[in-house]
N, C-alpha and C positions, 0 to 999 in steps of 0.2 A: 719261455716267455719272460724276458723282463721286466721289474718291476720298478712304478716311478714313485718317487719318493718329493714329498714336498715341501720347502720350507717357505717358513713364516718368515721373510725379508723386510716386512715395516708391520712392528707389533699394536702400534697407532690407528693405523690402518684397519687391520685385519680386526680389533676391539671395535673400532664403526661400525666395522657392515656386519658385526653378532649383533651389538648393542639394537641399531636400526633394523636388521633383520625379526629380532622378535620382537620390539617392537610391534612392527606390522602384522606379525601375527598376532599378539596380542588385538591390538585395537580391529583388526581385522575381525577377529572371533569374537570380539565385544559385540560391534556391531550385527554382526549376525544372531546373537541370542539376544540381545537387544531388541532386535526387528518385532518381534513377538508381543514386548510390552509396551510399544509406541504404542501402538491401538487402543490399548486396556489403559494408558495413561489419558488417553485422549478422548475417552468415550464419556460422553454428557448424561446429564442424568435430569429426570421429567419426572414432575409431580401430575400426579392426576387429581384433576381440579372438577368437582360438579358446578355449572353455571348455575349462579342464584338469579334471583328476580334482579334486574336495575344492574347486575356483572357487568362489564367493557372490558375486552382485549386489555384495552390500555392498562385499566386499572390492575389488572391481575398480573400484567408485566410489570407494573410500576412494584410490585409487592412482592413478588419474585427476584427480583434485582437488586441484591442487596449494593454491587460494586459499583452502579447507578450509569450502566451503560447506556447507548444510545435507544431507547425504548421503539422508536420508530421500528430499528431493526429484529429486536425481541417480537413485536406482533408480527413481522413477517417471516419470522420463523414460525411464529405457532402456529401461520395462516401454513404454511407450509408440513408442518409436522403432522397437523391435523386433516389437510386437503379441503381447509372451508377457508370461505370469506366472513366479516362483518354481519352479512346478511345471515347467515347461514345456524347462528347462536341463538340457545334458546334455552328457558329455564331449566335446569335438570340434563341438560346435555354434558357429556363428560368431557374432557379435553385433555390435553397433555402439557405443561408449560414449562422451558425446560427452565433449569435450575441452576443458577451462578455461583 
């Protein structure tokens, strides 16, 4: 059996496609051990708040928010997080409010 022998004809060349090669595996493999802490980066965090006498959604968004986002959308999260409405609060009820 014959054997082929191979040469390196443009050294230019042949330094791209190593260079870009791992490259690709690098960032490739990045992003797959990566994948794992998107989540854990991304994961929100809720204080647990007891309603007092005279409470409002609002106000407890308003005091929660320090980075002074749209509040409207803060109570429909908690209306959300919690599974109540407006109606639904009451002194001494627990709730969850999340945390900016």
């Amino acid at each position: 059996m014959r054997k082929h022998s191979y040469r390196i004809t443009n050294p230019v060349r042949f330094f791209i496609f190593i260079l870009l090669s791992i490259m690709i595996i690098v960032f490739a493999g990045y992003s797959i051990i990566g994948a794992g802490n998107a989540e854990a980066a991304t994961a929100r965090k809720y204080a647990q708040v007891t309603i007092q006498e005279n409470d409002t959604l609002w106000d407890l968004a308003c005091s929660y928010n320090p980075e002074r986002l749209d509040i409207r959308d803060i109570v429909h999260e908690i209306y959300d997080i919690n599974d109540i409405s407006a109606d639904d609060i009451h002194p001494g009820d627990v709730v969850f409010i999340p945390v900016y």
